[in-house]
Structures are given as structure tokens and as C-alpha cells.
Backbone as ProteinMPNN parsed JSONL, in Angstrom:
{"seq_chain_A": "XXXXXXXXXXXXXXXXXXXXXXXXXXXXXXXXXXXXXXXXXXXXXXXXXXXXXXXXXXXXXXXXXXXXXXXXXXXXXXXXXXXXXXXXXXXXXXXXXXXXXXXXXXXXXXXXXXXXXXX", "coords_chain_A": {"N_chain_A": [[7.661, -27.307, -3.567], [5.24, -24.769, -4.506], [2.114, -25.142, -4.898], [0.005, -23.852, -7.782], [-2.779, -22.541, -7.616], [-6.175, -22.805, -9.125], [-7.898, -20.173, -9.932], [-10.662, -19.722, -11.676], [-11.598, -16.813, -13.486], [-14.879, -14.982, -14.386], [-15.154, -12.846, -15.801], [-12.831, -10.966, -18.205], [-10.987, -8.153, -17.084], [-9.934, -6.599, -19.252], [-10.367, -5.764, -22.565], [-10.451, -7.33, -25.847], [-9.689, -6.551, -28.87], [-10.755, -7.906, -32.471], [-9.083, -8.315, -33.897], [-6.497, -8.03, -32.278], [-7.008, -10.583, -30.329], [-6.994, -12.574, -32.507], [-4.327, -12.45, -33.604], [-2.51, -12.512, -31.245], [-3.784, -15.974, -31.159], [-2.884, -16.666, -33.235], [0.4, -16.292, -32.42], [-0.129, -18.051, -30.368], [-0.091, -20.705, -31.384], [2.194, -20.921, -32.736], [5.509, -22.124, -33.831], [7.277, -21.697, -31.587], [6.724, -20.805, -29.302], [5.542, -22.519, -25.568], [3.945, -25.024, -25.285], [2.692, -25.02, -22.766], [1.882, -22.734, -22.412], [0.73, -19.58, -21.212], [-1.235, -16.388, -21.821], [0.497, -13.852, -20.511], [-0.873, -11.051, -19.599], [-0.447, -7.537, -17.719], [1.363, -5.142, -15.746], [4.614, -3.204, -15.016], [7.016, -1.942, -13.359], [8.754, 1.016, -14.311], [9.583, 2.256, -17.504], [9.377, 5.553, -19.32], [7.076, 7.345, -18.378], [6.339, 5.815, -15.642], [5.156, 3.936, -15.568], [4.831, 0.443, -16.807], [3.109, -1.458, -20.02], [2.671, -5.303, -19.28], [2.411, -8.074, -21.783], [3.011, -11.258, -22.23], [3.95, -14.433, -23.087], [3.591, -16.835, -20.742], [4.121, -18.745, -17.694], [1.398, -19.726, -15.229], [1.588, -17.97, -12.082], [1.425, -18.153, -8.324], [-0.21, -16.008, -7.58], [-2.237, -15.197, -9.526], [-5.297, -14.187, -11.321], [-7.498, -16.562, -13.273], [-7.686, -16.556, -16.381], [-10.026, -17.366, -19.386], [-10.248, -16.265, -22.903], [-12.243, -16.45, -25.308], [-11.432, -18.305, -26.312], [-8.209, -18.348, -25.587], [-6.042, -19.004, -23.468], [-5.457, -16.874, -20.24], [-3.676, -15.124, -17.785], [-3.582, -13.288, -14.716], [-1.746, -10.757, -12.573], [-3.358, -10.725, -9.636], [-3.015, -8.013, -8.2], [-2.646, -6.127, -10.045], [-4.94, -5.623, -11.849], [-5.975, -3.649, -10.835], [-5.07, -0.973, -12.01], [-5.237, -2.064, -14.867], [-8.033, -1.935, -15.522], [-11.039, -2.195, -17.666], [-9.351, -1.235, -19.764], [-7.992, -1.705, -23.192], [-7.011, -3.402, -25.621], [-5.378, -3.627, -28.83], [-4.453, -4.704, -32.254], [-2.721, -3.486, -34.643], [-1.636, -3.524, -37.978], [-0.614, -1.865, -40.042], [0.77, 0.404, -42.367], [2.431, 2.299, -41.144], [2.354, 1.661, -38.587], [2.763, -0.987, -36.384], [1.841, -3.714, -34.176], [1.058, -4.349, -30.793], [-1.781, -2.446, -29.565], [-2.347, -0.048, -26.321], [-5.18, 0.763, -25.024], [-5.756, 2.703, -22.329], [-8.35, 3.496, -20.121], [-7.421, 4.244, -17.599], [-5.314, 5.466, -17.369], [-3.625, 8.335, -16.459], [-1.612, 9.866, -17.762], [0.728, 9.249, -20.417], [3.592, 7.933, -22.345], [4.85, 8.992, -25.266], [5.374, 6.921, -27.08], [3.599, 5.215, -25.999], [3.615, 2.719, -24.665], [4.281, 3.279, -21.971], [3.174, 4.51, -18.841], [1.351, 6.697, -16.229], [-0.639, 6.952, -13.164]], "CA_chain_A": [[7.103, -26.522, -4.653], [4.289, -24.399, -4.109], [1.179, -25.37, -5.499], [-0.557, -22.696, -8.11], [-4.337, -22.647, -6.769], [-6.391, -22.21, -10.494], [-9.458, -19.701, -10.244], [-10.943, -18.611, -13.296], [-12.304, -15.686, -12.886], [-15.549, -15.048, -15.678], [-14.732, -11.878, -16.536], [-11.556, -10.656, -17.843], [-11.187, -6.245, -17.054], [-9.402, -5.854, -20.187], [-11.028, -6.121, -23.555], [-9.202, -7.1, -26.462], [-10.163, -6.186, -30.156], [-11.096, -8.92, -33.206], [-7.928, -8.226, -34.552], [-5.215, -8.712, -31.32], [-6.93, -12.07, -30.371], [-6.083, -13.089, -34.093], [-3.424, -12.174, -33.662], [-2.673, -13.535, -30.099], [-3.734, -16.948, -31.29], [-1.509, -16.855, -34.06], [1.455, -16.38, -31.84], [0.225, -18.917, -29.045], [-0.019, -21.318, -31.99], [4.043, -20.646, -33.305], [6.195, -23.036, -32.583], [8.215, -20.749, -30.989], [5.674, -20.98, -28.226], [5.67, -23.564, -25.395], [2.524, -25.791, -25.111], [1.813, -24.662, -21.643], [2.281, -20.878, -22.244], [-0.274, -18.853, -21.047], [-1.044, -14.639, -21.797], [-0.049, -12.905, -19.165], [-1.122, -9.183, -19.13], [-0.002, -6.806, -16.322], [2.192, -4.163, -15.706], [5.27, -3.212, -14.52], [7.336, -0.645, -13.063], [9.696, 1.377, -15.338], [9.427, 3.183, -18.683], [9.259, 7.312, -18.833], [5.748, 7.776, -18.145], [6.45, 5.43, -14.604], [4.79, 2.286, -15.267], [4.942, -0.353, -18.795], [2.241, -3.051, -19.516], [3.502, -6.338, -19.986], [1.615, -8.176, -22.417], [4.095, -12.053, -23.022], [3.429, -15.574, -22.971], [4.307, -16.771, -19.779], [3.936, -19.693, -16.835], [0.608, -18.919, -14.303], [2.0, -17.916, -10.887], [0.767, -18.095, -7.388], [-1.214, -14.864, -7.297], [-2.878, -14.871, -10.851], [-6.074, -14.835, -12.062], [-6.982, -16.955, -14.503], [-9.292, -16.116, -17.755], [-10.321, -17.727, -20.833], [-11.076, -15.615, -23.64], [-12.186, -16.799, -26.989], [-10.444, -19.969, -26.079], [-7.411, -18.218, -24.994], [-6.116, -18.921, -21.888], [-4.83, -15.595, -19.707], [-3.437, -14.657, -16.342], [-3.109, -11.391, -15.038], [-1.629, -10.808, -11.144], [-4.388, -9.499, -8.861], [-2.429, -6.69, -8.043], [-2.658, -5.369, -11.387], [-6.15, -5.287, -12.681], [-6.801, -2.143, -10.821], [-4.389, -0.744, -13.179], [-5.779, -2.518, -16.16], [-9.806, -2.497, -15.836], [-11.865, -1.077, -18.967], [-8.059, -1.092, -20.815], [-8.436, -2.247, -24.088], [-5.944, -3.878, -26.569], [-5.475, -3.707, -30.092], [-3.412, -4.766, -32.999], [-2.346, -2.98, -36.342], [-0.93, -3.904, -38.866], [-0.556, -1.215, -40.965], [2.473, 0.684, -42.994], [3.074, 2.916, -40.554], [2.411, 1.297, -37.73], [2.764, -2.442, -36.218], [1.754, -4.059, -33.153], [-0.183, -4.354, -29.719], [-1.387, -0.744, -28.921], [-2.968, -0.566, -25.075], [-5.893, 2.003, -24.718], [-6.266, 2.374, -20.957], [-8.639, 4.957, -19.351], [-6.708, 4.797, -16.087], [-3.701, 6.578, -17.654], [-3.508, 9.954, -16.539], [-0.586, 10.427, -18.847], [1.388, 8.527, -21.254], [4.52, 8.012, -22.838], [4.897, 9.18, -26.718], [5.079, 5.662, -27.351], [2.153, 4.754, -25.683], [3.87, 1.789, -24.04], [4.422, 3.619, -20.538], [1.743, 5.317, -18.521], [1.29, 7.025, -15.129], [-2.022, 6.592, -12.486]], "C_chain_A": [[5.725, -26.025, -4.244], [3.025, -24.307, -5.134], [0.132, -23.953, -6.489], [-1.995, -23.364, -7.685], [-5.017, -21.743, -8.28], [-7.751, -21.445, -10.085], [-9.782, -18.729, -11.823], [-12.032, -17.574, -13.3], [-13.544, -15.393, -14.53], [-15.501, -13.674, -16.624], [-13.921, -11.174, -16.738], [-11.838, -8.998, -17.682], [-10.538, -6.11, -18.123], [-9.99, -6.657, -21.53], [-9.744, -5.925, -24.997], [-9.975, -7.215, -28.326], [-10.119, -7.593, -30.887], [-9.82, -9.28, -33.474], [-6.521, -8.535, -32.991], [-5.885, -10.175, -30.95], [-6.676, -12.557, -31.075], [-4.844, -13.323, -33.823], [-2.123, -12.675, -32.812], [-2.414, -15.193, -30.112], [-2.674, -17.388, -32.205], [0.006, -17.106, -33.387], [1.356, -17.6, -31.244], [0.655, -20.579, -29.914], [1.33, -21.459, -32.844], [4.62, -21.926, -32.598], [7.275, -23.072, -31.719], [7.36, -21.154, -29.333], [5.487, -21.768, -27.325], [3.766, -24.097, -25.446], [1.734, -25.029, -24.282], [1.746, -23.6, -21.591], [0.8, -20.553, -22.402], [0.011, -17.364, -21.237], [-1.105, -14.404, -21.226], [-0.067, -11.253, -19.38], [-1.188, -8.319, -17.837], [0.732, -5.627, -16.581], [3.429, -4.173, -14.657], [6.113, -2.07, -13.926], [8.667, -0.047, -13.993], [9.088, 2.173, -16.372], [9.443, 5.021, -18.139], [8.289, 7.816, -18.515], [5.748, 6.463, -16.148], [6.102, 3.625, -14.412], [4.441, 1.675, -16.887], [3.915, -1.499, -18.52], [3.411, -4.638, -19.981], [2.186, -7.507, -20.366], [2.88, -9.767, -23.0], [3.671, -13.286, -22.717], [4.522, -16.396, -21.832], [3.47, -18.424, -18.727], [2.67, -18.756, -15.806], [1.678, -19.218, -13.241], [1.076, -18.061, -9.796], [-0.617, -16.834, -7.297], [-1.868, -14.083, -8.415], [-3.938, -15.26, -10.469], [-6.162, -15.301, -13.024], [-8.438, -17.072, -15.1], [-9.396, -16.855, -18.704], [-10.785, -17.206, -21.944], [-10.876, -15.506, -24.827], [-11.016, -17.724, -27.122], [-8.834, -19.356, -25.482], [-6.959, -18.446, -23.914], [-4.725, -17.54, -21.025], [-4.582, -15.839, -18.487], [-2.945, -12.79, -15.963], [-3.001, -11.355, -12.939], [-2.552, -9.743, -10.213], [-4.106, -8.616, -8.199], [-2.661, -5.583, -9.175], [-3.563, -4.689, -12.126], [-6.923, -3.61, -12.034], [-6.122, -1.235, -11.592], [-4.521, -0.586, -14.618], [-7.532, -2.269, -16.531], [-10.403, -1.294, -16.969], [-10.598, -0.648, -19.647], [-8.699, -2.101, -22.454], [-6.918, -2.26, -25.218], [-6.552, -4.346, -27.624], [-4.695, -4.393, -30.916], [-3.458, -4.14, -34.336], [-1.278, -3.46, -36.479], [-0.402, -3.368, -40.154], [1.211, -0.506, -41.568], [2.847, 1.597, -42.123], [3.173, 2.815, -39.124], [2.326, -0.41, -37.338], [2.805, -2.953, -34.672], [0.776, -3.842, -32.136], [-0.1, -2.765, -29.664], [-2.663, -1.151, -27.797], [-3.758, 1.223, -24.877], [-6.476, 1.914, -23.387], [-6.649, 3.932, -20.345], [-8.276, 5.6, -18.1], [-5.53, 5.593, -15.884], [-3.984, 7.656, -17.253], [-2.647, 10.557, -17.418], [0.428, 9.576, -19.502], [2.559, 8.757, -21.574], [4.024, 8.583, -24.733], [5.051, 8.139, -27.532], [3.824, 4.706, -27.608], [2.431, 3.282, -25.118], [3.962, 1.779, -22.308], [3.24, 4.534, -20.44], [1.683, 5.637, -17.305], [-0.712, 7.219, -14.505], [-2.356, 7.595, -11.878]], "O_chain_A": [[5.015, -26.825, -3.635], [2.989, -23.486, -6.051], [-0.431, -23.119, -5.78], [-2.172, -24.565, -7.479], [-4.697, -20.601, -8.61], [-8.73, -22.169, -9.906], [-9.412, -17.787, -12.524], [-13.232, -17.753, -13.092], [-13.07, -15.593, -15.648], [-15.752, -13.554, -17.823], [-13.723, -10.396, -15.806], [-12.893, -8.567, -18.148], [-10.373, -4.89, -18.137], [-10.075, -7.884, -21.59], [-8.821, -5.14, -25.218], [-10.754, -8.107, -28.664], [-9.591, -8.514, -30.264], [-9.423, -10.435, -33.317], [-5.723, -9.463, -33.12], [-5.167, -11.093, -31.347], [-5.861, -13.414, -30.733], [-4.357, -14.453, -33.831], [-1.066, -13.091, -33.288], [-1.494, -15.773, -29.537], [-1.81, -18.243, -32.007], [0.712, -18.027, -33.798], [2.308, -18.376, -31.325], [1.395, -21.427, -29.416], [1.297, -22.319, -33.724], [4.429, -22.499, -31.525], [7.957, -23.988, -31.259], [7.832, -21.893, -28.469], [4.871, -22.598, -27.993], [2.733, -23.45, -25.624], [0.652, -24.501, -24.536], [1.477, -23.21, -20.455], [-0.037, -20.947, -23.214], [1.124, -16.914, -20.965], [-2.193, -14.326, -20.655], [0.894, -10.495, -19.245], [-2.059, -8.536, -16.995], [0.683, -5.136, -17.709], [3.417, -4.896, -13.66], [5.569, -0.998, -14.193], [9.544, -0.853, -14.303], [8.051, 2.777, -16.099], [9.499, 5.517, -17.014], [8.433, 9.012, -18.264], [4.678, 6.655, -15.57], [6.458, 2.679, -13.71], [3.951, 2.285, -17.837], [3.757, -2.201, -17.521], [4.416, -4.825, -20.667], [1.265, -7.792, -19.6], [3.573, -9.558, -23.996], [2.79, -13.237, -21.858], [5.739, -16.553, -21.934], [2.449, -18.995, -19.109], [2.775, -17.55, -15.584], [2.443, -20.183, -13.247], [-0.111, -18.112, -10.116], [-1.781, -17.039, -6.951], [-2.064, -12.868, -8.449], [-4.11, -16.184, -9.674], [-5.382, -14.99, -13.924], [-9.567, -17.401, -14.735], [-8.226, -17.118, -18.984], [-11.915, -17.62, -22.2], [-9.995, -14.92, -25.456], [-10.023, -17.779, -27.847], [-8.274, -20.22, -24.806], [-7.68, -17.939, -23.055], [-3.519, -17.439, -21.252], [-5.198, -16.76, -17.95], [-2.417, -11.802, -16.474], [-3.871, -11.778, -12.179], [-2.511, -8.518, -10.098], [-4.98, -8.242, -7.416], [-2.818, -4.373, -9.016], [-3.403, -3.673, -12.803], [-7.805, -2.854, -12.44], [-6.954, -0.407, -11.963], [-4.204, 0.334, -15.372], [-8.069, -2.425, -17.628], [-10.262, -0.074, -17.055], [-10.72, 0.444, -20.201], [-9.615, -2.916, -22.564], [-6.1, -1.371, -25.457], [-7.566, -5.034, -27.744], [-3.879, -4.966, -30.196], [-4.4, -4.42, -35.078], [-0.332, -3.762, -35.75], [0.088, -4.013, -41.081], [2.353, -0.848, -41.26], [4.028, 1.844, -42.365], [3.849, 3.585, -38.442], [1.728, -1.086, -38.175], [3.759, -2.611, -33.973], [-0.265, -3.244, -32.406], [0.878, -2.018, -29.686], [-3.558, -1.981, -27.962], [-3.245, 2.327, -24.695], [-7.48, 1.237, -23.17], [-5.981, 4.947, -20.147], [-8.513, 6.707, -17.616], [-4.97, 6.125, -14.925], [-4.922, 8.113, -17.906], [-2.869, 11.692, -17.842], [1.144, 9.118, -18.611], [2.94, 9.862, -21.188], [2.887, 8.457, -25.188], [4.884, 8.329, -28.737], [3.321, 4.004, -28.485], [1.431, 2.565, -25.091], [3.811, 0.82, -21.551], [2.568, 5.098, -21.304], [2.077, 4.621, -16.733], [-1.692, 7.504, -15.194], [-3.411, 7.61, -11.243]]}, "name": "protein", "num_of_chains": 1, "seq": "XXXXXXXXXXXXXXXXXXXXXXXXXXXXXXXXXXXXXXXXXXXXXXXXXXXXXXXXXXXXXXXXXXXXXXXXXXXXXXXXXXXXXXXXXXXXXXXXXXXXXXXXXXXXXXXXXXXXXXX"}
């Protein structure tokens, strides 16, 4: 088994509103949730705009960093954050809308969703 190697890095690149850490904690606190589940934020390849974030509560891997923020604990694969840096996550909750929304200035262009995004 290959040992994860923990660095916590002090500053995470993606900033996340009053309202998604709420929101966040709420989930990590479900008991849907395992104990050891950590947020991992990243991206992936796919959607119509080329690339999707992924934003799920997940095991750290070998090639994460790892964050703490506002007691949370995060990982995010250092491949990724050039992707992610100065992104910013939200949550609403409103009637016409519901859920994480991801405002990232590295998009050059988006999906109509706003879940996919191209670099």
C-alpha cells in the first residue's frame, strides 16, 4: 500500500463564500458522510465546454494537497490548482436556483450550466 505523504499547504487557491462552507459543513456532518471524508475540489475532463469541476467528499490520494479551511478539511490534486486559482465557490439557495455555483476567472468559456468550462 502506498503511503499518502500529508502536506498542508496554508493557502487554499480557491475561495469559498459564507454560505457554501455552511453549507459544506452541513453535508460533511450528514450521516450519509463517512468520518474520514475529506472535500476534494478539482476538475475533470468531460462536459460541453471540455472540462467539469468536481467538487465531492472523497479519500486524500497520493498527489493531493491538503487544506484546512474554517475547520474543513480539503484536498485538491496538484495538477489542478492551475485550473482552479482565484475560482471561487458559492451556494444558493434560492427558488429558482439551488446549489454549488463555481466562479472561475480562468474560464475562457463556459457551459450554459456553468458546470463545464474551457482554458
Amino acid at each position: 500500500m502506498t503511503e499518502i505523504l500529508e502536506t498542508t499547504e496554508t493557502t487554499i487557491p480557491v475561495a469559498f463564500t459564507e454560505t457554501a462552507i455552511a453549507e459544506i459543513k452541513r453535508l460533511l456532518n450528514s450521516d450519509e458522510t463517512p468520518a474520514d471524508a475529506v472535500l476534494r475540489v478539482g476538475v475533470k475532463g468531460g462536459g460541453c465546454a471540455g472540462m467539469t469541476y468536481v467538487m465531492a467528499f472523497d479519500k486524500a490520494e497520493e498527489n493531493d494537497n491538503h487544506y484546512v479551511h474554517e475547520g474543513v478539511p480539503m484536498v485538491m490534486n496538484k495538477a489542478h490548482g492551475m485550473y482552479l486559482i482565484g475560482m471561487q465557490v458559492d451556494y444558493q439557495d434560492g427558488l429558482n436556483s439551488r446549489g454549488f455555483v463555481f466562479i472561475n476567472p480562468n474560464a475562457k468559456s463556459t457551459c450554459g450550466c456553468g458546470t463545464s468550462f474551457s482554458v
